[in-house]
C-alpha positions, 0 to 999 in steps of 0.5 A, a space after each residue: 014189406 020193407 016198412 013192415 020190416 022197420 016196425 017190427 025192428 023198432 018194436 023189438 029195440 023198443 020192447 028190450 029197452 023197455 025189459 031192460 029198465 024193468 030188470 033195473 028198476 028198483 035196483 041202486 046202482 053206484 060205480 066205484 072207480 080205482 086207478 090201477 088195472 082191474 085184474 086178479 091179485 091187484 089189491 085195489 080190485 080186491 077191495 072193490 070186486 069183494 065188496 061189490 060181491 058182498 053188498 049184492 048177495 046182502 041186498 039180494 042184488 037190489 044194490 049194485 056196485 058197478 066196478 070201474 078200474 084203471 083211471 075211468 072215474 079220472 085220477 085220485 084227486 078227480 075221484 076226491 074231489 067228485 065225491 065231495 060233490 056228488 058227481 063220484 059214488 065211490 072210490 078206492 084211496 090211496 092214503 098217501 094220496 088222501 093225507 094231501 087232503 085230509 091232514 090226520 089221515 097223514 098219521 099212517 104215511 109216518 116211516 117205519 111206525 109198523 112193524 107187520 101187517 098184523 100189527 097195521 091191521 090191528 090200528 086200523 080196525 081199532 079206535 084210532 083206525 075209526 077216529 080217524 076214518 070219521 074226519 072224513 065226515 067234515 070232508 063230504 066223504 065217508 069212510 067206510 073201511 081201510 084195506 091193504 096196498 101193502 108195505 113199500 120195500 126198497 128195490 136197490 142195483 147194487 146196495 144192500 140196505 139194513 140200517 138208516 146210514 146205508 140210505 146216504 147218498 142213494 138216489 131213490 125214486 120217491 112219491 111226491 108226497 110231503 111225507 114220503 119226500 122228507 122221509 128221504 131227505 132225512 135219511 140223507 137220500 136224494 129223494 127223484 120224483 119220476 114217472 112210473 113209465 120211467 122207473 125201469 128205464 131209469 134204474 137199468 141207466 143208473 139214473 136211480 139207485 132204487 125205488 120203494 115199492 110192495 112185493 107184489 108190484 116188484 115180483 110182477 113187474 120183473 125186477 128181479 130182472 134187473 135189481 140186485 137186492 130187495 130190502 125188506 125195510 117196510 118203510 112205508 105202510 101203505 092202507 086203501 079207504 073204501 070212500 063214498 061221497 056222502 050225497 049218496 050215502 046219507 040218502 040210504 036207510 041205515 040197513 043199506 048203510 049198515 049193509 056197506 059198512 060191513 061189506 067194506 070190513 070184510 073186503 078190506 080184510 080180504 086185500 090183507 089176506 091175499 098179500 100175506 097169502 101170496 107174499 111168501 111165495 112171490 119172495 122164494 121165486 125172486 131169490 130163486 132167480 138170483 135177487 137178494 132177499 135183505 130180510 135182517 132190517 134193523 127196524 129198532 134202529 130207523 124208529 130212533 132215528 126218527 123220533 124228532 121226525 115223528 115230532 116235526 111230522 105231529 104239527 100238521 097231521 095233529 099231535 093228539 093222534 101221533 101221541 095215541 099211535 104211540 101208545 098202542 104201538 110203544 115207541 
């Protein structure tokens, strides 16, 4: 009896796999990995939840976007680099990230070059936005479309931040990107590579006077706990890029290709939407609770102050680009 029992267990485990495989097969399934948290209103999982919503109802679910936040597919550079051989399908990017690999794409981590998310939007999505998703090409990787981290403001204890001389002397948490690095330096900060585990700690210690940062990180991390100002100087915008590895993407026909490609417009459209839908309400709730919301940035001013930057910056980012940048946005 117990035999019998054993069988009909074996039987049963076999006759799922086997419903299983049926229910997949025919089906491409490709993980898309980010490293931030997969939870609502965090941008990276915007991006790759409405994209992966979008490509399953276009392709009546034949081809599946399987989600994989917080780090499971390794970090940026493990992503990056998987993609170029084919062992990573696809990914979210940071820009200040990928610019370490993709020189031009560097373009967009300049200082102070956008004066809204409107007017980002609108290079990004315009011939520049494409010249410059179409290197990636040389990189064995495809660029389908650019989303939206948000600007990166300035969170400061107790200095109040409006033109570039009030930057002098500030110890700010940085990014350790080239860009982001000399963007301080010329400002006369003392640019403090820090791990983001110790920011808080750090700035409650005065170990640091502020960070740069988007809003919505700001407003749900609490620092309007313990932060006195939160200057809106935009200084850096920051796009995503919806990647895939070319091994996976020159062996789709061009419906399917054609298929993600809009599906990533459309999400990445969505990543924009969401922080310019919720931005306005998260600032009105941190001034309630007391923090200063510095929103008279003198932009004009710290444009000036770096054009010789923007110059220094053309050699390695290409100075064909930088000159077209100019162009659209007149500065």
């Amino acid at each position: 009896m117990k035999r019998i029992i054993k069988i009909s267990l074996v039987l049963i485990c076999f006759l799922m796999l086997v419903g299983c495989s049926k229910k997949d097969d025919g089906k491409k399934v490709f993980q898309i990995g980010f490293t931030t948290a997969p939870v609502e209103n965090d941008p990276y999982y915007i991006f790759a939840k409405t994209f992966s919503d979008i490509v399953k109802e276009k392709t009546n679910g034949n081809i599946v976007i399987d989600i994989k936040g917080s780090g499971q597919l390794g970090q940026e550079g493990e992503m990056f680099t998987g993609m170029q051989i084919g062992t990573t399908d696809m990914a979210i990017m940071t820009n200040a990230y990928i610019s370490g690999y993709i020189p031009q794409a560097g373009l967009f981590d300049l200082p102070f070059i956008f004066k809204d998310g409107k007017e980002a939007a609108k290079v990004l999505s315009g011939k520049l936005g494409d010249e410059i998703l179409k290197g990636y090409e040389d990189y064995g990787i495809e660029g389908l479309a650019y989303g939206e981290g948000g600007f990166r403001h300035l969170v400061t204890l107790k200095n109040e931040v409006k033109k570039p001389e009030d930057f002098h002397g500030l110890k700010i948490r940085c990014m350790e990107t080239d860009t982001y690095i000399a963007t301080y330096q010329e400002l006369g900060t003392n640019a403090v590579p820090m791990a983001w585990s110790e920011t808080i700690t750090g700035l409650q210690q005065g170990t640091i006077d502020g960070l740069d940062i988007p809003v919505s990180v700001i407003y749900t991390n609490g620092f309007a706990d313990i932060a006195k100002y939160l200057n809106m100087t935009g200084h850096f915008y920051s796009p995503l890029i919806l990647c895939v590895s070319k091994n996976i993407y020159d062996k789709l026909d061009s419906e399917e290709q054609k298929i993600l490609k809009e599906a990533a417009i459309e999400a990445g459209e969505a990543t924009r939407k969401n922080n310019a839908s919720l931005e306005p309400s998260m600032l009105d709730e941190m001034e309630e609770k007391g923090m200063t919301i510095v929103r008279d940035v003198d932009k004009e001013a710290f444009q000036k102050a770096f054009r010789d930057f923007y110059d220094k910056r053309a050699e390695g980012i290409g100075k064909e680009y930088l000159d077209e940048l100019r162009k659209e946005l007149n500065f």
